[in-house]
C-alpha positions in Angstrom: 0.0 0.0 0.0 1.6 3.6 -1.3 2.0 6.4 1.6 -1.2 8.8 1.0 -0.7 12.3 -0.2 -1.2 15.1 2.5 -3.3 17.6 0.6 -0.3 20.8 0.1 -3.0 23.7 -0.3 -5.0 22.6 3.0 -1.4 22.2 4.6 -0.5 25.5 4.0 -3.6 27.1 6.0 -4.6 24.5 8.3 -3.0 24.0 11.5 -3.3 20.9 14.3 -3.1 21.6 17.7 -2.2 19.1 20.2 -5.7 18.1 21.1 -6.1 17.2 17.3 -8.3 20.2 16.2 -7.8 21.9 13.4 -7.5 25.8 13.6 -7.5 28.2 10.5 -7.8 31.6 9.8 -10.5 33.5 9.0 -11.2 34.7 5.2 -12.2 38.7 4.0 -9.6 40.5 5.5 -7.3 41.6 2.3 -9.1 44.2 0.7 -12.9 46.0 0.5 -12.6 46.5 4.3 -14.0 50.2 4.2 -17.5 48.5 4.2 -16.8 46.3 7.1 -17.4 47.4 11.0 -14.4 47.4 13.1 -16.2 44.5 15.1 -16.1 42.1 12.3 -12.8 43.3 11.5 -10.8 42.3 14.5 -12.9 39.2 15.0 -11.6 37.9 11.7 -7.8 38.5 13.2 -8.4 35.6 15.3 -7.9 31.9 14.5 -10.9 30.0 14.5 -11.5 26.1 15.4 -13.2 24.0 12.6 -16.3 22.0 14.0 -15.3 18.4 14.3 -18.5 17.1 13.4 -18.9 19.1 9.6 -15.1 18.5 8.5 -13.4 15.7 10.5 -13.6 13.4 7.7 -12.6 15.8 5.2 -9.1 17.2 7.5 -8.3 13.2 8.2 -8.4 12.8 4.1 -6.5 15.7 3.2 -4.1 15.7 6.0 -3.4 12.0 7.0 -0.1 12.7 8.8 -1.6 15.7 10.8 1.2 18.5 9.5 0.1 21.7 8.9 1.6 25.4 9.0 
């Protein structure tokens, strides 16, 4: 049986903690921010968790070895 791929692109922005949950960062915060409150600006410069029950099974596919940034 070959080694499985770990998915490069989720690699790159995904990251595991020690308890195994996956943390990322949150999207909309490069450009067209004139029209966003200051609220939802600095919420969006923390990481946030992804749910394990939505995208458990897609993070173990993509990152098999549980690398990330």
């Amino acid at each position: 049986m070959p080694k499985m791929k770990t998915h490069r692109g989720t690699a790159k922005r995904i990251k595991v903690t020690g308890t195994g949950k996956y943390v990322a960062k949150h999207s909309g915060k490069s450009h067209i921010l004139t029209k966003k409150t200051r609220k939802r600006k600095n919420r969006m410069k923390k990481d946030f968790v992804l749910l394990d029950n939505v995208h458990k099974n897609d993070m173990i596919r993509l990152l098999p070895y549980g690398v990330g940034r």
